[in-house]
N, C-alpha and C positions, 0 to 999 in steps of 0.2 A: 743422313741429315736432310737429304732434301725429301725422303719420304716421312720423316717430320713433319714437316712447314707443309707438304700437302694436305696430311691428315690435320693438321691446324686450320687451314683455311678448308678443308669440307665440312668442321665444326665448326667454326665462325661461322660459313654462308646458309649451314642449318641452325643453326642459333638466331641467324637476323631475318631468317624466313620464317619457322615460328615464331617468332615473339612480334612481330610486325604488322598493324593491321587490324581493324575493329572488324572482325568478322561479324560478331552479335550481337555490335552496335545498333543501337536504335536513336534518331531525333527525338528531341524533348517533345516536339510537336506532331510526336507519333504515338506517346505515352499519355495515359492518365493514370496521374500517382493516386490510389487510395489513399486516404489520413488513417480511416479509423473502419474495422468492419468489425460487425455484431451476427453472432448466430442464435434462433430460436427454433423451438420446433415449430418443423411446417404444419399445414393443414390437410396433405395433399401429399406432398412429400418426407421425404425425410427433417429436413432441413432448410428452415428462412435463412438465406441469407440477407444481409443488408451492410452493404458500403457507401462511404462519406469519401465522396470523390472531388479533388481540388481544379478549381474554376483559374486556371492561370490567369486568363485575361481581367477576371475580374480583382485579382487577388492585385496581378500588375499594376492596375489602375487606382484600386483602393486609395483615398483621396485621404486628411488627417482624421475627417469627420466622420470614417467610414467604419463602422462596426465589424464584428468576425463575420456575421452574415449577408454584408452589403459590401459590395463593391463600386467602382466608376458605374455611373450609367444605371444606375439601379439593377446590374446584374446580381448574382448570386455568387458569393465566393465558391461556396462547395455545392455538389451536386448530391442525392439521397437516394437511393436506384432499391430497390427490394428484388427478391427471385427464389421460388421456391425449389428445391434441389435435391437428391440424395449426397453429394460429398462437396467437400468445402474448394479445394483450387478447381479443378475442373469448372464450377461454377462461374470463375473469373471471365470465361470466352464466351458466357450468354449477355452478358453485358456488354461486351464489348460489341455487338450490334445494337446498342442502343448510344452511345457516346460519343461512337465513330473512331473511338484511338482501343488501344491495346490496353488493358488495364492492370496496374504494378502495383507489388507490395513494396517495392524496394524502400518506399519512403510511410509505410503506414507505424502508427504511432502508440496505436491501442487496436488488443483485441478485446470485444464485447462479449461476454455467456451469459445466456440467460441464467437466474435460478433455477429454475426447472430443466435446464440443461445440465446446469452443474449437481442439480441434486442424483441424474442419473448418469452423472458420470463425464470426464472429459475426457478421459485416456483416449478413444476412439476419432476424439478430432484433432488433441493434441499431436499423434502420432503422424499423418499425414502432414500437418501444416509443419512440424519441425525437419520434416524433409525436405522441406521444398526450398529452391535455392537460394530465393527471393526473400525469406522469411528472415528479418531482423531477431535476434535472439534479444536484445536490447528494449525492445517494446513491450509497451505496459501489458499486463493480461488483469482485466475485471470484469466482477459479478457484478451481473445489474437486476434486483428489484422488477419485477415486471419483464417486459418484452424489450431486447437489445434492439429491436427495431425504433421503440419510442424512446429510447434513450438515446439514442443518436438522432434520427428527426428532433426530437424535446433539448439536448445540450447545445446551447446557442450562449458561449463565450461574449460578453458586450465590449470589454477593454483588450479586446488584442485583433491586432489588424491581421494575424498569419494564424488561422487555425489552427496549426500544430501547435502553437506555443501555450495551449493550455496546458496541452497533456505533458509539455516539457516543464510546467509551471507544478505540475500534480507531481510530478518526480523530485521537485526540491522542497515542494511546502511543510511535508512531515518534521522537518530539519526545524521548523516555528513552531511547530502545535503539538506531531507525535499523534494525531488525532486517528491516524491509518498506518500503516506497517507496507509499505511499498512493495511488488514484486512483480518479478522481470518474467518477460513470457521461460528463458532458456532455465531459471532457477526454479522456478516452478514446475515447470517438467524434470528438472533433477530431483525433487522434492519428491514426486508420488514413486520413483523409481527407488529412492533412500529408504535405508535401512537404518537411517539414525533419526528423522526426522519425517515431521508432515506438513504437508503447505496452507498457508493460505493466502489470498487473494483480495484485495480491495474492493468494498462494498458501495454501487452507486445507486442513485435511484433519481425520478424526478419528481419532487417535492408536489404534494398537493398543493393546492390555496387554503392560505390559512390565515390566523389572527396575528403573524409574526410578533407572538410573547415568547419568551421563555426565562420562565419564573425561575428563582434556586426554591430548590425542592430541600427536603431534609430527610434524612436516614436516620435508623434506631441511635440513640445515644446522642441526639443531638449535631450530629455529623453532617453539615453541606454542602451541596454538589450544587452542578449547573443544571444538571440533568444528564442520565445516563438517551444520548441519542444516538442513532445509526443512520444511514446515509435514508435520505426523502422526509423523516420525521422530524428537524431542526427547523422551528417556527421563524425563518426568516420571510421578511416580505419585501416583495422588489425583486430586479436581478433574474441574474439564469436560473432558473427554475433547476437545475441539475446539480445535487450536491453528492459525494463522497466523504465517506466516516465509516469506522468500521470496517471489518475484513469479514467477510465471509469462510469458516473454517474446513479442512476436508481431512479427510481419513483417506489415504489413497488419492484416489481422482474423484471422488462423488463428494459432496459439500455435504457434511453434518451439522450443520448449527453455522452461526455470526455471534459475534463481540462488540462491543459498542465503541465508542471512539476512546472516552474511557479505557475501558480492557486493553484498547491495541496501543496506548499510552504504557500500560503497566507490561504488557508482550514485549515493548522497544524498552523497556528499562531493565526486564530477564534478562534480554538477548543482549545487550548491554549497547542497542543503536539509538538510545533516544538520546535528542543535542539536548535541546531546550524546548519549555513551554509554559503556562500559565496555570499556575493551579492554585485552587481554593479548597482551605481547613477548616475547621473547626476551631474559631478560638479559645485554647485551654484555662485563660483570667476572666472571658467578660463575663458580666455578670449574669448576662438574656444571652442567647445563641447570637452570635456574628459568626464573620468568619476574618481570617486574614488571606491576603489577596500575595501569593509570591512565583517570581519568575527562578522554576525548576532548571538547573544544570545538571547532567549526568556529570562529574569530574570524569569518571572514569569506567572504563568496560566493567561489568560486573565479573566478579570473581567467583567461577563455580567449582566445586570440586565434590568427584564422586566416588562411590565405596562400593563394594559391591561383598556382600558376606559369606562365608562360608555357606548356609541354606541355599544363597542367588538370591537374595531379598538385596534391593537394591537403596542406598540413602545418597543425596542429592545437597550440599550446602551451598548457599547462593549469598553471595555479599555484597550490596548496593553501598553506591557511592555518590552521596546527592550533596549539590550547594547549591542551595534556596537563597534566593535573595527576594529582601523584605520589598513589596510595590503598593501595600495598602495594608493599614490597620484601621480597622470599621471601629474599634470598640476603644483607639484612644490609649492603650496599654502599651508602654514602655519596654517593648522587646530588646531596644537596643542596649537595655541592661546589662550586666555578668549575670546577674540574678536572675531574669526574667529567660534571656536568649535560652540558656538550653532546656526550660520548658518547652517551648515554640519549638525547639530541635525534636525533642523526645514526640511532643502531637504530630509533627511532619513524619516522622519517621515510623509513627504508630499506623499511621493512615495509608500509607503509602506499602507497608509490610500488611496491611488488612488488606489493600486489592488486589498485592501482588497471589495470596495463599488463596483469595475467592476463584482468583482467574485460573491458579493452577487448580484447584479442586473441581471448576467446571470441566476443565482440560483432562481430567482424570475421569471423571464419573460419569458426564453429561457428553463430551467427545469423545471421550477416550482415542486422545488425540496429541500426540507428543509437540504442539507446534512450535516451544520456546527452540526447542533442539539437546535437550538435556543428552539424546543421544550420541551428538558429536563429540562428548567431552566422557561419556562412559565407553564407547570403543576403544578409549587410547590403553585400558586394560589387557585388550585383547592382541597375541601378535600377528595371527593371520588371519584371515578375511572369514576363513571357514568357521572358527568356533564363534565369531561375531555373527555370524547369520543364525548359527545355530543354539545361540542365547536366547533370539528373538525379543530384542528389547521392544518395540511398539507393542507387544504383546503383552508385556510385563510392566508395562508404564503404569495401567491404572494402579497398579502396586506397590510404585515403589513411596518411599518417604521423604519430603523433599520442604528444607527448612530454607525461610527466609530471614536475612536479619539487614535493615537497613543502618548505612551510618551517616546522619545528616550533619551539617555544619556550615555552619549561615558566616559569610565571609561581608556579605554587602546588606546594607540597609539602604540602598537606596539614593535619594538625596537628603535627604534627612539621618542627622545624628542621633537625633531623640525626640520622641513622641510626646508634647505634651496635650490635657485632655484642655478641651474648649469650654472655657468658664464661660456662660450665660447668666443670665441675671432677668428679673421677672418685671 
């Protein structure tokens, strides 16, 4: 018994001796947290780096009136540091003779690829940075249009006083619009590693100056849009000059092609993540091309389900589940009918099943690029891991046959019961 209680308390007083103690503690005001860093090719070296470094004091002081960029004092919330490099962490200790503290990922928020990084490829940066300890798997990963160095110098946030809370603003906004398909730095690196699936990445760029119009355009058939745009091309004027739309696409780790805000609208209703958003039809009664104006619900996950044939020829059915609610009728026409509603259902649903087949048909031909994930839901045929590699479904995607059929059902008109048209008089 009592050589019990001894071996009890020499684990107890080794239990309170390791676990006791900040050995590799660091003061706040021994740190600078990075928000956001961007890689481009060097000129010189392998590798630009550039981090958006947080200004505490200024951030502290920030006053109601004080912009993402100003602080108390006319300081500078965040700081912008460039460095050319061959590998991506090791570069963190050349900076830190320039800022005077130790510089941390623990709190960055976004990472930045250039196009032309991503066109040759990320696996070889990805790999490093997902080791490193520091590395939030949580954090945004995007392709940026141009140089990651002028998109982080150029994204100057005007309505938030904490820098980071754009990028935590960019993680919920898709949840309104659907206009980009969100992805996480850790998912994304599971992506190029998947055997079921290929990634992509959110598209940003910073906007030229321009005449901030943007006209609805029209498609064959009478068909209207707002405009098929991707991130820098959205004719707004005013404001941060820095917008995101669109995902840039990859096969593997290298970027093959982008999708427009659009497309990554019709990607979240495949995959079955899109909440809500604003979309405009074709009105199927008026008499000139209108359009009607309705706020899109997914009800519910799409339902896929896959076949695979004796030959290995593979078919794919997909069943959307949308409820449109009526926000505008241009042309005056009495939807809220029995008579009238499931025309307006049948053209919803007609339009919505045309973008989804355009989007997989570029994703077959033009990427040949599995990104909805048709993959995930074709393994569950297989029962060990072995004959699922040795299918080689990514290989077999531009092949297979993959039908869509939407089923709409309009639940809400809105605040209005009924539509009547506006009599004038001469």
């Amino acid at each position: 018994m009592r050589a019990v209680r001894v071996c009890v308390l020499i684990l107890t007083l080794m239990i309170i001796i390791t676990t006791t103690g900040c050995w590799g503690g660091r003061e706040t005001d021994e740190v600078a947290y990075v928000l956001a860093i961007g890689f481009d090719k060097g000129e010189q070296d392998e590798l630009l780096v550039t981090v958006r470094v947080a200004n505490p004091r200024a951030i502290a002081g920030a006053g109601a009136g004080a912009g993402g960029e100003g602080g108390g004092g006319g300081a500078q919330s965040t700081l912008v540091l460039s460095v050319e490099s061959n590998t991506p962490i090791p570069t963190l200790n050349l900076f830190d003779i320039s800022v005077d503290r130790q510089l941390s990922l623990l709190h960055t928020k976004a990472y930045v690829f250039s196009e032309e990084l991503a066109k040759e490829g990320l696996g070889r940066l990805l790999l490093p940075l997902n080791r490193y300890r520091e590395l939030r798997g949580n954090s945004l990963i995007l392709v940026t249009r141009g140089k990651a160095r002028d998109f982080i110098e150029n994204n100057k946030p005007l309505l938030e006083l904490s820098p980071t809370k754009q990028f935590e603003l960019i993680r919920e906004l898709p949840g309104t619009h659907g206009l980009y398909s969100i992805t996480l730095f850790q998912q994304f690196y599971n992506d190029i590693k998947s055997l079921s699936m290929e990634g992509t990445i959110p598209l940003v760029a910073i906007r030229e100056e321009g005449s901030g119009t943007a006209g609805m355009g029209a498609r064959g058939g009478g068909e209207q849009i707002l405009g098929k745009y991707t991130a820098g091309e959205v004719p707004i004027k005013g404001g941060n000059r820095a917008q995101i739309m669109g995902n840039a696409v990859f096969r593997r780790d290298r970027m093959v092609g982008e999708i427009s805000g659009e497309e990554a609208r019709y990607l979240l209703i495949l995959q079955g993540g899109f909440k809500r958003g604003k979309f405009s039809v074709a009105d199927p009664l008026a008499a000139e091309p209108m359009s009607v104006a309705l706020m899109v619900i997914q009800a519910r996950s799409s339902k896929i389900r896959t076949t695979i044939e004796p030959d290995g020829s593979v078919a794919v059915d997909v069943d959307i589940y949308l409820e449109p609610e009526i926000i505008g009728i241009m042309s005056g026409v009495n939807y809220e009918t029995e008579e009238n509603k499931p025309i307006l259902e049948e053209a919803i649903s007609r339009e919505i099943e045309q973008g989804c087949r355009n989007l997989i048909q570029r994703t077959q031909k033009e990427f040949r690029s599995d990104i909805v994930g048709f993959g995930k839901h074709l393994k569950h045929h297989f029962w060990t891991s072995q004959p699922w590699e040795e299918f080689q479904w990514l290989a077999r995607y531009p092949e297979a046959q993959v039908n869509v059929t939407v089923h709409t059902q309009i639940r809400r008109t809105g605040f209005l019961l009924k539509t009547t048209p506006i009599r004038g008089g001469e």
